[in-house]
C-alpha positions in Angstrom: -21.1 -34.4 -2.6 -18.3 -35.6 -0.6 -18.4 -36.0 3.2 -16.4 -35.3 6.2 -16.2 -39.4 6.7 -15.5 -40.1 2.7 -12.4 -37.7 3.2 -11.1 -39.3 6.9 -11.5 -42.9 5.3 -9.4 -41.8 2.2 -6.7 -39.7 4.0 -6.5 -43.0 6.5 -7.3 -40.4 10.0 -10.2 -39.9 12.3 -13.2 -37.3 10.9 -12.1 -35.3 14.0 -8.7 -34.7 12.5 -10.0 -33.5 9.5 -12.1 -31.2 11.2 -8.9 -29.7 12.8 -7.7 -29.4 9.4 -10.6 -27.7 8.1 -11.2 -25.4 11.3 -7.5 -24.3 11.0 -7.0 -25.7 14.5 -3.7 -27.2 14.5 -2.3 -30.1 15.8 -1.9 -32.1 12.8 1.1 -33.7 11.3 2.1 -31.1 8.5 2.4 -34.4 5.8 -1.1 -35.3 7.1 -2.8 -32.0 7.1 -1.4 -32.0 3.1 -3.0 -35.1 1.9 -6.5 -34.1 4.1 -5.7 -31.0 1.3 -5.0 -32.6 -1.7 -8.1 -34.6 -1.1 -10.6 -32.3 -0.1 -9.3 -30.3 -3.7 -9.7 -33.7 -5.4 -13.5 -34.1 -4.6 -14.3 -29.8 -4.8 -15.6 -30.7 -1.0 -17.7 -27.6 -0.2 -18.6 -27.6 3.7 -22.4 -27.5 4.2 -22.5 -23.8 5.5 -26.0 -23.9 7.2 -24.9 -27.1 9.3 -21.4 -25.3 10.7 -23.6 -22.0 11.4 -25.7 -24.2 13.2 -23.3 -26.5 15.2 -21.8 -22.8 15.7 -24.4 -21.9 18.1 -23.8 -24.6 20.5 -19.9 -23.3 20.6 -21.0 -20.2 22.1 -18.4 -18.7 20.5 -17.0 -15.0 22.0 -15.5 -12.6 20.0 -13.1 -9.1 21.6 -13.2 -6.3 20.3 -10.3 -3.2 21.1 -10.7 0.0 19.6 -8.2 2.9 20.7 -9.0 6.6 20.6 -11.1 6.9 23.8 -12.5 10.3 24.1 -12.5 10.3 20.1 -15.7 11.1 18.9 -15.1 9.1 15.8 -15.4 5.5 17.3 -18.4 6.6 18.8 -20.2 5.5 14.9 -17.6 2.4 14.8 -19.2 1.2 18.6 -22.7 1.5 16.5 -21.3 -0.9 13.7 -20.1 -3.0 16.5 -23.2 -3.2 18.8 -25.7 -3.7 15.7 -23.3 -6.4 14.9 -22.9 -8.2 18.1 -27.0 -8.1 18.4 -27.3 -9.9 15.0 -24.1 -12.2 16.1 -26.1 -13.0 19.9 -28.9 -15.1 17.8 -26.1 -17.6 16.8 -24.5 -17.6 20.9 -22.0 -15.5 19.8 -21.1 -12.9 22.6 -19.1 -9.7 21.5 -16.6 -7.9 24.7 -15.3 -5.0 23.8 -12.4 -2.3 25.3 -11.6 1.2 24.4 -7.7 2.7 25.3 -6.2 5.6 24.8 -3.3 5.9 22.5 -1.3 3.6 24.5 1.0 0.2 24.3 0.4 -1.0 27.8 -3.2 0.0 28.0 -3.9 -2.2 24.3 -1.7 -5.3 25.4 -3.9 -5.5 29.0 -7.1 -4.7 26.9 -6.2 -7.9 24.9 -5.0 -10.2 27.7 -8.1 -9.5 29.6 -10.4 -10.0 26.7 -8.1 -13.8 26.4 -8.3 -14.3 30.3 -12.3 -14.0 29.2 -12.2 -16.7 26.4 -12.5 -14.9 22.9 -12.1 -17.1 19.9 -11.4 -14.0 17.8 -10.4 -10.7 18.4 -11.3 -7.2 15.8 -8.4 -4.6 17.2 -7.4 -1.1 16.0 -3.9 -1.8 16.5 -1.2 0.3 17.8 1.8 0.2 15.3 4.1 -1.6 17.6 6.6 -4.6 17.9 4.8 -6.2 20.7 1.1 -6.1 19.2 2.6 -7.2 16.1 3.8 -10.4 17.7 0.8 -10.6 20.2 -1.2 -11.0 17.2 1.2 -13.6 15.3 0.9 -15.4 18.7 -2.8 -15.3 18.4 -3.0 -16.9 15.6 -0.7 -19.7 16.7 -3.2 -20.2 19.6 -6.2 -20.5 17.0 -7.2 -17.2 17.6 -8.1 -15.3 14.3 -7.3 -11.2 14.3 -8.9 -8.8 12.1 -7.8 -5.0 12.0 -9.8 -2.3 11.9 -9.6 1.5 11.3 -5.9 1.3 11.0 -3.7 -1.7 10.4 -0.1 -3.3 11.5 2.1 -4.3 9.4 3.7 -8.1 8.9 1.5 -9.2 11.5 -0.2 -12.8 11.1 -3.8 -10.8 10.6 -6.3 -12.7 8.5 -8.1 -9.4 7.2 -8.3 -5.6 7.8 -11.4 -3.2 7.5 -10.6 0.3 6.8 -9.9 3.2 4.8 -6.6 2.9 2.1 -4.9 5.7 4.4 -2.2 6.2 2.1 -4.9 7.3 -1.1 -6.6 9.1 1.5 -4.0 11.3 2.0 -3.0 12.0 -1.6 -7.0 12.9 -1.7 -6.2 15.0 1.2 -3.6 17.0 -1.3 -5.6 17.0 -4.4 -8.4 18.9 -2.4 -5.7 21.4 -1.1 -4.6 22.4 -4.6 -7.9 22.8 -5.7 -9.0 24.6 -2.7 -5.9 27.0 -2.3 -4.7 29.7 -4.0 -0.8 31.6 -4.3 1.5 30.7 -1.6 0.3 27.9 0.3 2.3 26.8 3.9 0.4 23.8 5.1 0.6 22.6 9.0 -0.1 19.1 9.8 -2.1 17.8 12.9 -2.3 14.0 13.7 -3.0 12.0 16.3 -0.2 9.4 16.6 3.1 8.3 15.2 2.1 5.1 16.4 -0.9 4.4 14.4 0.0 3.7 10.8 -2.9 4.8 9.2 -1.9 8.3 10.6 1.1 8.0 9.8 0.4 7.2 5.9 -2.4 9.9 5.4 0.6 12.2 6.0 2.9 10.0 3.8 0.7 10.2 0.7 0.0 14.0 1.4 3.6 14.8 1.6 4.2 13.0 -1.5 1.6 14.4 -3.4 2.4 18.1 -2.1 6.2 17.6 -3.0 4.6 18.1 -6.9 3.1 21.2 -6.3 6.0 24.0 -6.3 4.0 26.5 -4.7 2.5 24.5 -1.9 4.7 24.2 1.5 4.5 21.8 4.8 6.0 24.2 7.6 5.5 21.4 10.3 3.9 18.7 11.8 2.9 17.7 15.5 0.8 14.9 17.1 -1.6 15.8 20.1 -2.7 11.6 20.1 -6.9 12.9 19.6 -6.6 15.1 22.4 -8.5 18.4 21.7 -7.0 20.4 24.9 -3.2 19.3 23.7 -4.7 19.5 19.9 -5.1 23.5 21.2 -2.0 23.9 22.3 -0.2 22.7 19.5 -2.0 24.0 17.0 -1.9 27.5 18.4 2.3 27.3 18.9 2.7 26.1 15.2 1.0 29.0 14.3 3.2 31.4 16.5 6.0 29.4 15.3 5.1 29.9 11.6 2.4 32.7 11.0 2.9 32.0 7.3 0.9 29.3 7.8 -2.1 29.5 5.6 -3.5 26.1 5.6 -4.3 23.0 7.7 -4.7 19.2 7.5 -5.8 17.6 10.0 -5.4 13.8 10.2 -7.2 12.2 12.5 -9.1 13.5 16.1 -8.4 16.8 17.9 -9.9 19.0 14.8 -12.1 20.8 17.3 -9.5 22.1 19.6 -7.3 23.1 16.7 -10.0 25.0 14.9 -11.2 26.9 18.5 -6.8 27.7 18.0 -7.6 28.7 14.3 -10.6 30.9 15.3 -8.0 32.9 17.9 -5.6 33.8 15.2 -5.6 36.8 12.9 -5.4 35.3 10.0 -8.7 32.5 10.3 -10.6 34.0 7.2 -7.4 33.1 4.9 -7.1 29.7 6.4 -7.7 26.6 4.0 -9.0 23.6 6.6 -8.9 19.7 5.6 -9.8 17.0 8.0 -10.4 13.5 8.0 -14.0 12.0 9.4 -17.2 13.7 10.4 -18.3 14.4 13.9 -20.7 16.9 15.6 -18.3 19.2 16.3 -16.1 18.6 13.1 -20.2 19.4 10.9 -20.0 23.0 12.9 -16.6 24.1 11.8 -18.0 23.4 8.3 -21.3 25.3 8.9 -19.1 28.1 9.8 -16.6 28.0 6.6 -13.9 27.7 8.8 -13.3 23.7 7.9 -13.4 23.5 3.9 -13.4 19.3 3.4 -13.6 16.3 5.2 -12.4 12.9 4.7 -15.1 10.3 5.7 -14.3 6.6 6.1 -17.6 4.5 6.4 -17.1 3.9 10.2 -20.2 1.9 11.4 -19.0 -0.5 8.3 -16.0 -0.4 10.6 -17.7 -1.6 13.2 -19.7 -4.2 11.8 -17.6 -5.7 9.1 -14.7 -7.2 11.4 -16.9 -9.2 13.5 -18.9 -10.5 10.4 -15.4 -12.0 8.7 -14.1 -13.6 11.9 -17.5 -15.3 12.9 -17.6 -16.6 9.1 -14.3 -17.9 10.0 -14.7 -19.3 12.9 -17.8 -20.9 12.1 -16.6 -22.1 8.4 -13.3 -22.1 8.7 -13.5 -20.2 5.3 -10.7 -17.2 5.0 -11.5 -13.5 4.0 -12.2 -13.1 0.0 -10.2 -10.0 0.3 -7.5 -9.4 2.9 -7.5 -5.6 2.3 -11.3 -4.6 2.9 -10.9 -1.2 1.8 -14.4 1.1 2.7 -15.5 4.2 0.4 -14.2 7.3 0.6 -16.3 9.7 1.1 -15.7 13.5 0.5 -17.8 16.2 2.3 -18.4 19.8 1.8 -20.6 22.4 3.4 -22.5 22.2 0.1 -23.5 18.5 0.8 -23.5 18.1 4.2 
């Protein structure tokens, strides 16, 4: 088997620039770090994994975690995922900081600078779909800093995996169970958190495209109370003044408790068809009652744990994610099997 040394006296360099090659580090003449390549695909060189795991622990590596949707009951099973996770991780000196935000730009680019002012080596980050966490993450990388999304994803962005639900499926699923579930004259109103959270954003993408098949089956409007339940109320209570039609609701992300106490106030709750996404205490009651027909769920302690099991297997073997979309199971609930 080949070693670090055979492949530095070959490619003419110090081992410690082939370690940069290999650790993705940087700071290697592009020409160089391609013949370090060629040659380490010449001789099938295979790291000795159980070494770099263990020269990981004296790096006492630290990974960030930043999760939005504070107050979301949801990301209360993804901080489970994560805290199992960062227990395993602490055998190896591997520290795990984590920060929670609402739905908002300023409050994710301060989470990350703080967690960087701190040291991390990688961050996990449910990203909000903007411009400047798109490029705070391409600079990240740059840096040596690995990012893997979780829960919802950016686009373009210089990420090395994501963990999460295929939103887009999700929401065609989210369709398929409201023609099956319905009946006549269908006018669906949509609920969701954020438009700046893609997978949000997509759920209602591959709903509307899947409902623009079924002639008799309607979207009267959507609004976004950002997994508020209080605003989720509000909303949810004017769309159905605004439309009394309305027959049907999808929820797609938090706030499904305040717009089911605004379902339970109208006249019309007994003919109401209710889809949501995820399952939380309060989102298990509404079922229980029959007010809440099917939920969406989306695995999210896997959430939780998966992210910081990829970057540490990075960072400690410089080995890239098998998969760069790691899509979790969908699973669909129903009072019956609760």
């Amino acid at each position: 088997m080949a070693t670090i040394k055979e492949i530095a006296t070959l490619a003419g360099v110090s081992r410690g620039t082939v370690d940069r090659v290999l650790n993705h580090r940087g700071d290697v003449n592009s020409q160089t770090e391609e013949k370090i390549l060629q040659i380490i695909h010449d001789l099938d060189y295979k790291p000795n994994k159980a070494g770099i795991v263990l020269a990981a622990q004296k790096k006492n590596l630290k990974l960030g975690v930043v999760l939005l949707g504070a107050g979301n009951p949801f990301f209360d099973d993804v901080l489970l995922g994560v805290n199992e996770k960062a227990q395993e991780l602490a055998g190896y000196n591997c520290s795990v900081l984590i920060r929670q935000t609402e739905y908002s730009l300023k409050q994710q680019l301060d989470a990350i600078d703080s967690l960087l002012a701190e040291g991390i080596n990688g961050l996990a980050i449910s990203p909000y779909n903007d411009k400047a966490v798109r490029e705070k993450t391409d600079c990240l990388w740059e840096q040596g800093i690995p990012v893997v999304t979780l829960n919802t994803d950016i686009e373009n962005s210089s990420r090395i995996a994501y963990v999460g639900s295929n939103f887009y499926r999700s929401g065609e699923a989210a369709a398929g169970l409201m023609r099956l579930m319905t009946r006549g004259e269908v006018r669906v109103g949509i609920v969701s958190g954020s438009q700046n959270i893609l997978c949000h954003t997509e759920r209602i993408a591959g709903f509307s495209r899947v409902i623009a098949s079924y002639p008799n089956i309607r979207i009267v409007d959507t609004v976004n109370n950002n997994d508020d339940d209080k605003v989720s109320f509000e909303l949810t209570k004017k769309l159905l003044a605004d439309h009394p039609e309305t027959n049907a609701f999808y929820f797609t992300a938090g706030g499904v408790y305040g717009g089911c106490q605004a379902i339970e106030t109208s006249a019309h709750k007994s003919d109401m068809t209710v889809i949501t996404n995820d399952m939380v205490p309060t989102t298990r009651e509404y079922m229980q009652k029959g007010l809440i027909a099917a939920t969406i769920c989306q695995q999210p302690f896997q959430q939780g744990s998966q992210p910081l099991a990829l970057l540490f297997t990075y960072l400690a073997t410089g080995e890239m994610p098998v998969s760069e979309n790691n899509y979790v199971d969908v699973d669909i609930r129903i009072r019956e099997n609760l």
